[in-house]
mmCIF entry with sequence, helices, sheets and N, C-alpha, C, O atoms, coordinates in Angstrom:
data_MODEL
# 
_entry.id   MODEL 
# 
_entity.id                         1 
_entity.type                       polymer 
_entity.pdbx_number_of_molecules   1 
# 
_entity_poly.entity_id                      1 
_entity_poly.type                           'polypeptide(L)' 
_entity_poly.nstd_linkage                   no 
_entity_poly.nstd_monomer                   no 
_entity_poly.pdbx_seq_one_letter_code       
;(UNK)(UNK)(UNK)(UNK)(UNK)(UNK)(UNK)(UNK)(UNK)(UNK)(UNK)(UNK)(UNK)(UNK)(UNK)(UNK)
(UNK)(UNK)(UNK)(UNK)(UNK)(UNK)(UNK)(UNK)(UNK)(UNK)(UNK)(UNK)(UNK)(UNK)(UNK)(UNK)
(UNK)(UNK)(UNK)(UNK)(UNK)(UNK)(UNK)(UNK)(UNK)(UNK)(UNK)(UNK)(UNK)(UNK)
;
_entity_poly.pdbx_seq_one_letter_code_can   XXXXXXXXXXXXXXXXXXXXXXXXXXXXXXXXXXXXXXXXXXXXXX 
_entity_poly.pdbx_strand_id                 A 
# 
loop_
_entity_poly_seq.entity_id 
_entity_poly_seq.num 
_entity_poly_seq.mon_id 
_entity_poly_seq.hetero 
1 1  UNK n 
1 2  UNK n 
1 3  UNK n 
1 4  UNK n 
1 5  UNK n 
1 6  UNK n 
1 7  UNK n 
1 8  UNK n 
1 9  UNK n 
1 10 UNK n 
1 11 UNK n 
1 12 UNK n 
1 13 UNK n 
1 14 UNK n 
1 15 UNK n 
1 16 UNK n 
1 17 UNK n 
1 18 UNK n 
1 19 UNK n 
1 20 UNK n 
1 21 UNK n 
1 22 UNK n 
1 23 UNK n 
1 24 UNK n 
1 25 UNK n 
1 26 UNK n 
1 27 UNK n 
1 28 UNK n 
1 29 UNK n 
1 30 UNK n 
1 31 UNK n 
1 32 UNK n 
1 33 UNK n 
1 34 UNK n 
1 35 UNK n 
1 36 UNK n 
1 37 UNK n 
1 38 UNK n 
1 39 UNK n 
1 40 UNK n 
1 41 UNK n 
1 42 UNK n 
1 43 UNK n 
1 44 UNK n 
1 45 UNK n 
1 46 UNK n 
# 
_struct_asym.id          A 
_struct_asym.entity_id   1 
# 
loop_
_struct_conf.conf_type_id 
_struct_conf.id 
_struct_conf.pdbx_PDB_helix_id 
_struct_conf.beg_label_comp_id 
_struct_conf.beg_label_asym_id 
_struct_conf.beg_label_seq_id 
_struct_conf.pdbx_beg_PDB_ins_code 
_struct_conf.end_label_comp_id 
_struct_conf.end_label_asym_id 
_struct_conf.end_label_seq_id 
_struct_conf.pdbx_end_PDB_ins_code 
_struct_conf.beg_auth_comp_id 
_struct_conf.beg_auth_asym_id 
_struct_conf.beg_auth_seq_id 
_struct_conf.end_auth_comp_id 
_struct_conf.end_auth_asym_id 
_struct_conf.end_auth_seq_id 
_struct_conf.pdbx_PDB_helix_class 
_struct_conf.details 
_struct_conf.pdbx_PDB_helix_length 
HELX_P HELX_P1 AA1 UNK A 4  ? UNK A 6  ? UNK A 4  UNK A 6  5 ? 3  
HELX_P HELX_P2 AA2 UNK A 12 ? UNK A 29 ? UNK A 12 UNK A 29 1 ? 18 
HELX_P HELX_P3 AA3 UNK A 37 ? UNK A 39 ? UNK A 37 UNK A 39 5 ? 3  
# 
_struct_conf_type.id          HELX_P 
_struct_conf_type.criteria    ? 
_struct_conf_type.reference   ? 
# 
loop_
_atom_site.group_PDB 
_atom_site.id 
_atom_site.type_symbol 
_atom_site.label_atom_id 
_atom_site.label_alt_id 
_atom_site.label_comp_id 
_atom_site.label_asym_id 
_atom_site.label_entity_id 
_atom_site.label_seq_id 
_atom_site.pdbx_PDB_ins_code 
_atom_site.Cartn_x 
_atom_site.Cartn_y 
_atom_site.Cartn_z 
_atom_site.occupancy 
_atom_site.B_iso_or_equiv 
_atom_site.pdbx_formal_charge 
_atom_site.auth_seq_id 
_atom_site.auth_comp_id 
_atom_site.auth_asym_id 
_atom_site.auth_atom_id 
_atom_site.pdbx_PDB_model_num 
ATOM 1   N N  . UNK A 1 1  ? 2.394  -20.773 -26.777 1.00 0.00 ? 1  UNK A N  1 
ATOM 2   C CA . UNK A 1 1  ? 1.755  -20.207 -25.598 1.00 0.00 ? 1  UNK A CA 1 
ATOM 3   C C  . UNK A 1 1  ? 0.496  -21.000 -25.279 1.00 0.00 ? 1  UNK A C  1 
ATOM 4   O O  . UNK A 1 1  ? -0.468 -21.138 -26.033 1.00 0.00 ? 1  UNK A O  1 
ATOM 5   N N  . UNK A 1 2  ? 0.632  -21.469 -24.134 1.00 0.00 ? 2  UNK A N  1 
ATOM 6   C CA . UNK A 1 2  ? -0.928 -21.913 -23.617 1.00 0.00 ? 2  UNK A CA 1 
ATOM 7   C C  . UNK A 1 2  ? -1.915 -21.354 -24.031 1.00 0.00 ? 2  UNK A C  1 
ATOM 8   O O  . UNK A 1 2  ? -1.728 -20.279 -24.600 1.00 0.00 ? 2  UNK A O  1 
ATOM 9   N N  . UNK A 1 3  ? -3.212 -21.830 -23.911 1.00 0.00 ? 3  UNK A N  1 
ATOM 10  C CA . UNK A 1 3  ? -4.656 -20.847 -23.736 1.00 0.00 ? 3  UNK A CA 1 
ATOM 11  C C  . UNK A 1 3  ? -4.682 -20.277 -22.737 1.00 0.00 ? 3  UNK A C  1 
ATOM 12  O O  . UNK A 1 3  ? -4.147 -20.916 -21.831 1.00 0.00 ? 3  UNK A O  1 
ATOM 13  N N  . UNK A 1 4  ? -5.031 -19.424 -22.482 1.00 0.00 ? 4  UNK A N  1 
ATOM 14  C CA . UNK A 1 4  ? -5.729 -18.259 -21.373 1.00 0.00 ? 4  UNK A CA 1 
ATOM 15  C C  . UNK A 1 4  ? -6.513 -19.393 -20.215 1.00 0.00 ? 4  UNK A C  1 
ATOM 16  O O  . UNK A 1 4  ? -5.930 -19.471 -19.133 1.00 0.00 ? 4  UNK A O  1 
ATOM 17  N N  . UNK A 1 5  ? -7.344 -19.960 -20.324 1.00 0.00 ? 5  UNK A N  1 
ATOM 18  C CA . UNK A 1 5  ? -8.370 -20.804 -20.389 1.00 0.00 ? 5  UNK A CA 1 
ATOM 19  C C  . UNK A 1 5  ? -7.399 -22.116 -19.173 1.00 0.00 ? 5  UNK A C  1 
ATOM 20  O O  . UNK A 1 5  ? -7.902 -22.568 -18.145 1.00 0.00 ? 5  UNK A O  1 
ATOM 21  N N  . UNK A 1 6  ? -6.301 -22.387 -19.576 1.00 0.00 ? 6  UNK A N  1 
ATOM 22  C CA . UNK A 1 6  ? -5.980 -23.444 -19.039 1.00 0.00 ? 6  UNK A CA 1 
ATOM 23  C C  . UNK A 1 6  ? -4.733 -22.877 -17.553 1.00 0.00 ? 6  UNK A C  1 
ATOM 24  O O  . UNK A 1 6  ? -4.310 -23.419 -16.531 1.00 0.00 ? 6  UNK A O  1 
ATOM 25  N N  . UNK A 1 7  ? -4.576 -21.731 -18.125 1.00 0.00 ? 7  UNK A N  1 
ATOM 26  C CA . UNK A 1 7  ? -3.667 -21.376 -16.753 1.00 0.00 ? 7  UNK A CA 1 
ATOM 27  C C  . UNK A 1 7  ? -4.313 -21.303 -15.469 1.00 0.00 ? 7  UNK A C  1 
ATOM 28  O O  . UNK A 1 7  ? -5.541 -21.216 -15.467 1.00 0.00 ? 7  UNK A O  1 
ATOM 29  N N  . UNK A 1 8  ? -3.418 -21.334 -13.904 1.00 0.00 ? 8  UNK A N  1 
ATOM 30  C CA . UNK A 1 8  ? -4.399 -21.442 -12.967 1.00 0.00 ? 8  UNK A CA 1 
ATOM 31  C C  . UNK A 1 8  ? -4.703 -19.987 -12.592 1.00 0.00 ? 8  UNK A C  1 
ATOM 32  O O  . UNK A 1 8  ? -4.260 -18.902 -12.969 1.00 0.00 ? 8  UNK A O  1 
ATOM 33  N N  . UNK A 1 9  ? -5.893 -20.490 -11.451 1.00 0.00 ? 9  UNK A N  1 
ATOM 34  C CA . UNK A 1 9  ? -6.786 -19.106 -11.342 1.00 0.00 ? 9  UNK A CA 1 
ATOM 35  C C  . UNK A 1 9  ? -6.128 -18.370 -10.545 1.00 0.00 ? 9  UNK A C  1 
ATOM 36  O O  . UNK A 1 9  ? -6.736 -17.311 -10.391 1.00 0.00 ? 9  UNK A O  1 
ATOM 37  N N  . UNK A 1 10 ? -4.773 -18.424 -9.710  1.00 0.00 ? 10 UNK A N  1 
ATOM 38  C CA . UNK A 1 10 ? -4.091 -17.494 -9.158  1.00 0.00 ? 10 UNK A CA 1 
ATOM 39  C C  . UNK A 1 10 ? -3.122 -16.703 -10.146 1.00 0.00 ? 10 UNK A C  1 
ATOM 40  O O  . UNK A 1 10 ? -2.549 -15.701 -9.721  1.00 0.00 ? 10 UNK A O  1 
ATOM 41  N N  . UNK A 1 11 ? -2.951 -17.082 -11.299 1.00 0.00 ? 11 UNK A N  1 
ATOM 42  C CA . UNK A 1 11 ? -2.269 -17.079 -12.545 1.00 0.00 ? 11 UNK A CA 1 
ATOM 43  C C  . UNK A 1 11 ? -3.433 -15.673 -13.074 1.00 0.00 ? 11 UNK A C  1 
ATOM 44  O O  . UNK A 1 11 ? -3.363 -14.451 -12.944 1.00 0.00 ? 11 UNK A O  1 
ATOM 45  N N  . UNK A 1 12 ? -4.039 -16.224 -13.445 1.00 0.00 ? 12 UNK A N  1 
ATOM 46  C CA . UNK A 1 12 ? -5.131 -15.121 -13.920 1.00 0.00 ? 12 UNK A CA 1 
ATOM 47  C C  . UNK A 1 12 ? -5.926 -13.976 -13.132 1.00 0.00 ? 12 UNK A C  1 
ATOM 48  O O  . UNK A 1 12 ? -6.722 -13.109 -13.490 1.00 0.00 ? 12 UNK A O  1 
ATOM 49  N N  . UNK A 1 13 ? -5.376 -14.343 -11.922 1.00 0.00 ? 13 UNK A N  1 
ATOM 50  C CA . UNK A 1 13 ? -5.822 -13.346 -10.810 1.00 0.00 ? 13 UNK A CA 1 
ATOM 51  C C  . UNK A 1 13 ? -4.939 -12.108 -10.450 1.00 0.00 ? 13 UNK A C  1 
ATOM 52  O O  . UNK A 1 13 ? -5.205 -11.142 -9.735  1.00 0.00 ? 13 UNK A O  1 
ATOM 53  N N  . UNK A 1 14 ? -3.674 -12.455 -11.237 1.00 0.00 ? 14 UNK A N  1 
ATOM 54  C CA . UNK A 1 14 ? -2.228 -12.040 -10.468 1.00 0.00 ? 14 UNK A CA 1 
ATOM 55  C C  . UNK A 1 14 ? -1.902 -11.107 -12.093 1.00 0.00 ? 14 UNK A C  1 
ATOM 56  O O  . UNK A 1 14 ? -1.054 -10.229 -12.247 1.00 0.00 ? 14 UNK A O  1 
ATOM 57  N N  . UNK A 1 15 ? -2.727 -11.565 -12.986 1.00 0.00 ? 15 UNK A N  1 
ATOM 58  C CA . UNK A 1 15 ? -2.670 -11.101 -14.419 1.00 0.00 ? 15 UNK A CA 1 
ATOM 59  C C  . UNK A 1 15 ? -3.262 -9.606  -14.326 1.00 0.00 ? 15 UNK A C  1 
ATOM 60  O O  . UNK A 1 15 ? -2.739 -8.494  -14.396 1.00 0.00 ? 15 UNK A O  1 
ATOM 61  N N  . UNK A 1 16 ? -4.685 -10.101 -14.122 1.00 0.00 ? 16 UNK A N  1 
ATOM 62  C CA . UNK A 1 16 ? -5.666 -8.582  -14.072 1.00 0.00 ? 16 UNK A CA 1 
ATOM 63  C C  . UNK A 1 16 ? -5.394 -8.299  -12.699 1.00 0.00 ? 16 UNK A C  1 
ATOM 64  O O  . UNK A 1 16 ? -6.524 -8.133  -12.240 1.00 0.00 ? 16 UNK A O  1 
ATOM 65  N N  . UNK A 1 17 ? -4.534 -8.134  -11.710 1.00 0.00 ? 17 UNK A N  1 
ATOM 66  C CA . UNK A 1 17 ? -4.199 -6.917  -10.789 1.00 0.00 ? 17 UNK A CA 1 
ATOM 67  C C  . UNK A 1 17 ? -3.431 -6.103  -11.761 1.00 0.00 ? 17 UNK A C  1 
ATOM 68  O O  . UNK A 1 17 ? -3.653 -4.923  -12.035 1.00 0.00 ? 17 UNK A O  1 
ATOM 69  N N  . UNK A 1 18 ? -2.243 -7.073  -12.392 1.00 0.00 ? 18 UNK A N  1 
ATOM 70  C CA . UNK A 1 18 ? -1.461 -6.009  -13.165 1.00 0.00 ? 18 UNK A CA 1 
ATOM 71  C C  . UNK A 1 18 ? -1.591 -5.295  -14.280 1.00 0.00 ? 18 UNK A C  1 
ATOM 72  O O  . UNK A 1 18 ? -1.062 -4.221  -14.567 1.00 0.00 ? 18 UNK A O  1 
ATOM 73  N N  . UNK A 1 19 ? -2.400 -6.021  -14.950 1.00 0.00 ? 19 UNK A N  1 
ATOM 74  C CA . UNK A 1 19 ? -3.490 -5.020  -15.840 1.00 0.00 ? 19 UNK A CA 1 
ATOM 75  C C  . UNK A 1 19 ? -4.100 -3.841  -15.427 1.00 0.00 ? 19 UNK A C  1 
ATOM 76  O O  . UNK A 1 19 ? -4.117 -2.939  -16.264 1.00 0.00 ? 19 UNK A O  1 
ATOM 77  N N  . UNK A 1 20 ? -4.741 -3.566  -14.048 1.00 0.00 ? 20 UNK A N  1 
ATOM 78  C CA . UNK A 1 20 ? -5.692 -2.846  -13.799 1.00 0.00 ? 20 UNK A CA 1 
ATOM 79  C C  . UNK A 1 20 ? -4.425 -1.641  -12.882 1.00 0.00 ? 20 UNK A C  1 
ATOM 80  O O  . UNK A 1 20 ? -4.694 -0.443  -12.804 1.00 0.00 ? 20 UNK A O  1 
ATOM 81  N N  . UNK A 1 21 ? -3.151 -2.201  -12.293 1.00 0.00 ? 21 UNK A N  1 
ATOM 82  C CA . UNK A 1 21 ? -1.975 -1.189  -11.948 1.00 0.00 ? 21 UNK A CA 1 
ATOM 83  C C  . UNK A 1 21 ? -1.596 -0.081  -12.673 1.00 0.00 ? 21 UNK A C  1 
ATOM 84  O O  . UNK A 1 21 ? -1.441 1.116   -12.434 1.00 0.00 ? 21 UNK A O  1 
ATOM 85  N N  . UNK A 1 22 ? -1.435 -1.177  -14.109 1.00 0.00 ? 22 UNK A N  1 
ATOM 86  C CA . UNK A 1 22 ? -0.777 -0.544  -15.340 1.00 0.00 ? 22 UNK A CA 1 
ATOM 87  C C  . UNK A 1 22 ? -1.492 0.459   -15.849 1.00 0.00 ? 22 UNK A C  1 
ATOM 88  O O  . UNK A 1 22 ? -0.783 1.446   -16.045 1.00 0.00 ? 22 UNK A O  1 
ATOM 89  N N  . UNK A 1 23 ? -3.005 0.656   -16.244 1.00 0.00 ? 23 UNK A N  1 
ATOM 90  C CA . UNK A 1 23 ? -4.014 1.084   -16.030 1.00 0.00 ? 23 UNK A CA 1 
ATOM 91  C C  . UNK A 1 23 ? -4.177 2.811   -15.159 1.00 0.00 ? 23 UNK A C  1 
ATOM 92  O O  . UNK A 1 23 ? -4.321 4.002   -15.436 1.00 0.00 ? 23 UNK A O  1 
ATOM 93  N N  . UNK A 1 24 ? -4.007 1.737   -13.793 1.00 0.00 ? 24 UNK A N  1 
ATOM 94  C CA . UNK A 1 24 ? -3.787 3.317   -13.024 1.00 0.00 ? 24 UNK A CA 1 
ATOM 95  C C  . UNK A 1 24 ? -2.562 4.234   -13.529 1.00 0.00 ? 24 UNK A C  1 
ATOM 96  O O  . UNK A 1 24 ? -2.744 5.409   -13.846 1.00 0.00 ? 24 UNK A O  1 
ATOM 97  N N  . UNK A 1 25 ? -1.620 3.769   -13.569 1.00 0.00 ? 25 UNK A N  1 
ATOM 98  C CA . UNK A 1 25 ? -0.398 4.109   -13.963 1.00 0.00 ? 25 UNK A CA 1 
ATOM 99  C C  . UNK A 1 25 ? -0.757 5.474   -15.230 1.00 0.00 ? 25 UNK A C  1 
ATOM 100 O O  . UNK A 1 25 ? -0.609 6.688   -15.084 1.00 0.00 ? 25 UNK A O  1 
ATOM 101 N N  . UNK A 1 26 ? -1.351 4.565   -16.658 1.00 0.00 ? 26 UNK A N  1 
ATOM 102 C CA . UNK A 1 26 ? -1.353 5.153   -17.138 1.00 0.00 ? 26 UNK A CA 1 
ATOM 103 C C  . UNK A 1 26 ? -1.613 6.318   -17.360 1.00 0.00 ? 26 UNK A C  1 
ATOM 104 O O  . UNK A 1 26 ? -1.023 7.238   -17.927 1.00 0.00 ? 26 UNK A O  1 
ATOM 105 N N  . UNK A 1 27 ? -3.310 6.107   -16.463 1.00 0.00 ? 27 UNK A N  1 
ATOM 106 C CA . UNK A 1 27 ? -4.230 7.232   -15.988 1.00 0.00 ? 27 UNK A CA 1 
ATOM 107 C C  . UNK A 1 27 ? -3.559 8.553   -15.327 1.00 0.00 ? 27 UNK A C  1 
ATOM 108 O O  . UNK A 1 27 ? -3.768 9.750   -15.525 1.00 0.00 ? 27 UNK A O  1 
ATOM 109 N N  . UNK A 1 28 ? -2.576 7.789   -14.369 1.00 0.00 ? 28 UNK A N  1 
ATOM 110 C CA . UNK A 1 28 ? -2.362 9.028   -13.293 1.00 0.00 ? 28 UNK A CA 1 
ATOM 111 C C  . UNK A 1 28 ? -1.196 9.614   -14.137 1.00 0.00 ? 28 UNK A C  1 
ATOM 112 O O  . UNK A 1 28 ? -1.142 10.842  -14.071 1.00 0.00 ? 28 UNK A O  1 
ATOM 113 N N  . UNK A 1 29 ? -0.179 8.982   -14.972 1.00 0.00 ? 29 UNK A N  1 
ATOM 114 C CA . UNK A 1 29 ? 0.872  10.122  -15.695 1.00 0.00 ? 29 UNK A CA 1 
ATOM 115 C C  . UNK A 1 29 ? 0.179  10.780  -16.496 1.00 0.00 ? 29 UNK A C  1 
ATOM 116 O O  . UNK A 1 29 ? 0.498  11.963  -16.619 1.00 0.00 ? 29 UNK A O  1 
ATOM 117 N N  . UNK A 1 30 ? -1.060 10.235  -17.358 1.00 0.00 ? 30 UNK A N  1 
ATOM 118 C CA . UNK A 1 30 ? -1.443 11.376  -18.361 1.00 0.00 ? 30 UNK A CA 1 
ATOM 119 C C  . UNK A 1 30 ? -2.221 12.378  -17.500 1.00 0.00 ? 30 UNK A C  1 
ATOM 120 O O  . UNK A 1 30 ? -2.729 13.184  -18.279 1.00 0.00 ? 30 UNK A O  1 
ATOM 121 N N  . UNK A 1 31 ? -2.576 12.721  -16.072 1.00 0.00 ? 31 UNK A N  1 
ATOM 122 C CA . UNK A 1 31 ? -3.310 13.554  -15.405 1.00 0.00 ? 31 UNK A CA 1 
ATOM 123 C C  . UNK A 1 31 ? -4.767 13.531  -15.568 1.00 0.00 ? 31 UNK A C  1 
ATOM 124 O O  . UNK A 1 31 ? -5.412 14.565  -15.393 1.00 0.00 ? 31 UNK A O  1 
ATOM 125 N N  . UNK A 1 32 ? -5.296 12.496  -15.871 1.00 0.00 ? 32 UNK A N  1 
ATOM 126 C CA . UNK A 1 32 ? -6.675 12.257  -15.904 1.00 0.00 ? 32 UNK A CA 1 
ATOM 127 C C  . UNK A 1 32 ? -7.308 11.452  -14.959 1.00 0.00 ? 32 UNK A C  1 
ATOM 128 O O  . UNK A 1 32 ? -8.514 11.206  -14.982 1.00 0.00 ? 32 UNK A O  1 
ATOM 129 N N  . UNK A 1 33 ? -6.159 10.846  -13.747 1.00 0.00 ? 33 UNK A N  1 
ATOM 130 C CA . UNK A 1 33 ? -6.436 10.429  -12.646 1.00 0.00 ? 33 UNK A CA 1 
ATOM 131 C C  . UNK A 1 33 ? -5.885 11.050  -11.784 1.00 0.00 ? 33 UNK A C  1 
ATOM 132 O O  . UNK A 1 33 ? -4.771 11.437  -12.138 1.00 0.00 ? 33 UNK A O  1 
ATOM 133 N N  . UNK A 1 34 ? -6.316 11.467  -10.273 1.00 0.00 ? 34 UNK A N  1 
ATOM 134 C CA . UNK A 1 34 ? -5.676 11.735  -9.293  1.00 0.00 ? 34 UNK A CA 1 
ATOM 135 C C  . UNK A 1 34 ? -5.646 10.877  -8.572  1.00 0.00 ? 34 UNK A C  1 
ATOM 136 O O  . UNK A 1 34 ? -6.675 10.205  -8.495  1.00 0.00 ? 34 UNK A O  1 
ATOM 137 N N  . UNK A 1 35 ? -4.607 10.540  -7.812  1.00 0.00 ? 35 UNK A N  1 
ATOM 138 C CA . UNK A 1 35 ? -4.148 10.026  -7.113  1.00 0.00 ? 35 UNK A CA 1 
ATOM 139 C C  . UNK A 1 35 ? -4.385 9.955   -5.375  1.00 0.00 ? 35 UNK A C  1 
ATOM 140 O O  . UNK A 1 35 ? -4.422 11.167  -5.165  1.00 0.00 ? 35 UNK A O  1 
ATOM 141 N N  . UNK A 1 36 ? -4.498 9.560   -4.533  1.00 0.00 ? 36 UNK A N  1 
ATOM 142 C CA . UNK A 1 36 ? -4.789 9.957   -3.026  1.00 0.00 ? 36 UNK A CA 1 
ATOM 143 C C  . UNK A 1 36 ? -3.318 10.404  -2.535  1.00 0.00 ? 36 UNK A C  1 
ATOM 144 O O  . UNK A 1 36 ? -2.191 10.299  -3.019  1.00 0.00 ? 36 UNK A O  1 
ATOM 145 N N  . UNK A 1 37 ? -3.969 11.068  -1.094  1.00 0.00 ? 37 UNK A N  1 
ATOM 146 C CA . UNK A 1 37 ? -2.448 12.142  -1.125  1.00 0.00 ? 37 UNK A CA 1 
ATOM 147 C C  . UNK A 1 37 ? -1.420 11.222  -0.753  1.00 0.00 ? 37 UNK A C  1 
ATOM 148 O O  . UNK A 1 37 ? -0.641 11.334  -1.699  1.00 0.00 ? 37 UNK A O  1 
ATOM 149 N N  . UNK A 1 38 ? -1.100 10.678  -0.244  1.00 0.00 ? 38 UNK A N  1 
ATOM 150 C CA . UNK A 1 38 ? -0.057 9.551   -0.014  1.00 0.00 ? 38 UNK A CA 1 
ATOM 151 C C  . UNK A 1 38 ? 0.964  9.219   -1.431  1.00 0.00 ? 38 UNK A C  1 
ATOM 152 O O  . UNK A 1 38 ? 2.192  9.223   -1.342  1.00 0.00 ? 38 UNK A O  1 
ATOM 153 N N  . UNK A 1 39 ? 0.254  8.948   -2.671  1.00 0.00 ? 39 UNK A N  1 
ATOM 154 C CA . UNK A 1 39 ? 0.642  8.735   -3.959  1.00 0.00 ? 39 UNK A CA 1 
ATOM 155 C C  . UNK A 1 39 ? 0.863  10.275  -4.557  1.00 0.00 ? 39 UNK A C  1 
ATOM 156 O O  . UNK A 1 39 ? 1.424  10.262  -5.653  1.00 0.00 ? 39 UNK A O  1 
ATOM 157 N N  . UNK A 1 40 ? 0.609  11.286  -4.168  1.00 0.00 ? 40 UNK A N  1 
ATOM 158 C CA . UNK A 1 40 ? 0.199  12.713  -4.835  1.00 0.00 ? 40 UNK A CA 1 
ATOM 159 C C  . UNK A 1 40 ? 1.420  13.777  -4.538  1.00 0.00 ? 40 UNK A C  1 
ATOM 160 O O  . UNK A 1 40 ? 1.473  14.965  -4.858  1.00 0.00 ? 40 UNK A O  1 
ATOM 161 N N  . UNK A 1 41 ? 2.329  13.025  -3.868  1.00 0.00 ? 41 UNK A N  1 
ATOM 162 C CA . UNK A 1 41 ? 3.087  14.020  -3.468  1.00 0.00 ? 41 UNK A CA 1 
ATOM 163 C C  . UNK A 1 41 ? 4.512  14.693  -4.589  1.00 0.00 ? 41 UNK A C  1 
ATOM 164 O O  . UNK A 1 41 ? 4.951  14.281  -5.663  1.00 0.00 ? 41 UNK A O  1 
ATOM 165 N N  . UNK A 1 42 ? 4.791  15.554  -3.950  1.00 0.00 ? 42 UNK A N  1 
ATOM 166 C CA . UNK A 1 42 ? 5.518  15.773  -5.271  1.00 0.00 ? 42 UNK A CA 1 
ATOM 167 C C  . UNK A 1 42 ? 6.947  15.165  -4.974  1.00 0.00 ? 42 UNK A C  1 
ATOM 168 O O  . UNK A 1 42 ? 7.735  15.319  -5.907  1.00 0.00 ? 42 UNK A O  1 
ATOM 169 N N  . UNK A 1 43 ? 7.599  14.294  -3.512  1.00 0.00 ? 43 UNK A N  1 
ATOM 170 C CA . UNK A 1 43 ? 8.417  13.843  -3.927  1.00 0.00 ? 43 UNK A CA 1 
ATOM 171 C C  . UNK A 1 43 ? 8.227  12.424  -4.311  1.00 0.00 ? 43 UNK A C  1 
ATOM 172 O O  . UNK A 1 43 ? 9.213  11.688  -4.281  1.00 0.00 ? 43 UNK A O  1 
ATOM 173 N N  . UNK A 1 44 ? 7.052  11.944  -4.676  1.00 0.00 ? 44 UNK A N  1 
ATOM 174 C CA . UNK A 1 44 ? 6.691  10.950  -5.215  1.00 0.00 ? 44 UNK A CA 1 
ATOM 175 C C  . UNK A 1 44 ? 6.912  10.841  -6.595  1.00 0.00 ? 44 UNK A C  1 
ATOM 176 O O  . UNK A 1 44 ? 7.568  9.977   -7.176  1.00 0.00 ? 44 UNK A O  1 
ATOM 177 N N  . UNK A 1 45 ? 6.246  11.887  -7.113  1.00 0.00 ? 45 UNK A N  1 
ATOM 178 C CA . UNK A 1 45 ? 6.168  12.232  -8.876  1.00 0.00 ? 45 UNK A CA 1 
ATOM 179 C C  . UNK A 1 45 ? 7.575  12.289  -9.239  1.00 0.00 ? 45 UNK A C  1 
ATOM 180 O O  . UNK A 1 45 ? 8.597  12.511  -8.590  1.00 0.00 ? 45 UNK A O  1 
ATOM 181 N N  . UNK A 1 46 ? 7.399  12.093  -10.141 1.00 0.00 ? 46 UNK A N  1 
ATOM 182 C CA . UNK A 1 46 ? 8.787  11.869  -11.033 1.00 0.00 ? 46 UNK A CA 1 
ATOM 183 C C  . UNK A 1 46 ? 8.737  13.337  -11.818 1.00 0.00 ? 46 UNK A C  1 
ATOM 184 O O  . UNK A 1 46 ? 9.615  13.634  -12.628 1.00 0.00 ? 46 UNK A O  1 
# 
């Protein structure tokens, strides 16, 4: 695996969006995030 360090910066930009998705994600199934109503609905939720 490469270094971190040498990949490009759209590479590492495209990294921590999905970090910070995954993140929400986590947040909003364990119920410690809410969501805006658009995302909140219940035929949204699983």
């Amino acid at each position: 695996m490469r270094a971190i360090g040498k990949l490009p910066k759209s590479v590492l930009i495209l990294e921590f969006i999905g970090m910070m998705l995954l993140a929400v994600a986590l947040l909003s199934v364990s119920d410690t995030l809410s969501l805006p109503e658009p995302f909140s609905r219940p035929e949204v939720r699983f």
